[in-house]
N, C-alpha and C positions, 0 to 999 in steps of 0.2 A: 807285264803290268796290265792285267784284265780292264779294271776299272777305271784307266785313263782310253780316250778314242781321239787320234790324231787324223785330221783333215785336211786334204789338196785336190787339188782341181787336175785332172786329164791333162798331160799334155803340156805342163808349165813345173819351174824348178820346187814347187812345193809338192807336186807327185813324188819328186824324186829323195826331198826332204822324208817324208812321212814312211816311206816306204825302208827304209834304211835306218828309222827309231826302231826303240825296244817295246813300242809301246802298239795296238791294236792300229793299223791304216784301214783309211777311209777315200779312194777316190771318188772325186762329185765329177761327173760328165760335162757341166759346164751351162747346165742349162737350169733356170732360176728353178723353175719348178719342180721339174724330176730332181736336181740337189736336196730340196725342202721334202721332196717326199722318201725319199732315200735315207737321208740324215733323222731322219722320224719317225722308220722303219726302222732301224738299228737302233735310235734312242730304246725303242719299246722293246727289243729283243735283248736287251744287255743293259743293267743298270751301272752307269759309268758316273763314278765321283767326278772326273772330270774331261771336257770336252775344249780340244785345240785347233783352231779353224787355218788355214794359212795360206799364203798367195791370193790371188786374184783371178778372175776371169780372163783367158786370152784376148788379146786385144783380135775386132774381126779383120784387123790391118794385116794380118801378119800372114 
């Protein structure tokens, strides 16, 4: 499924969620900015009906 783009974060069970769909994965490294420019970079390279974001940022406790 080209036109779905599934998203998780580095390092947290949503990497391992996304990566394991039928649909295109998206690791974000964790960091607010490089995600936003990453994720906006890919928006512009692939026209995706739809976009699925998931988990959360590592807690910096762990």
């Amino acid at each position: 499924m080209k036109e779905v783009l599934l998203t998780g974060f580095y390092g947290t069970s949503s990497e391992l969620l996304v990566k394991k769909a039928a649909c295109k994965p998206l690791i974000l490294p964790n960091d607010k900015e490089l995600d936003f420019q990453i994720l906006l970079g890919e928006v512009g390279r692939q026209n995706y009906k739809y976009i699925f974001s998931f988990g959360q940022k590592r807690s910096a406790f762990q």
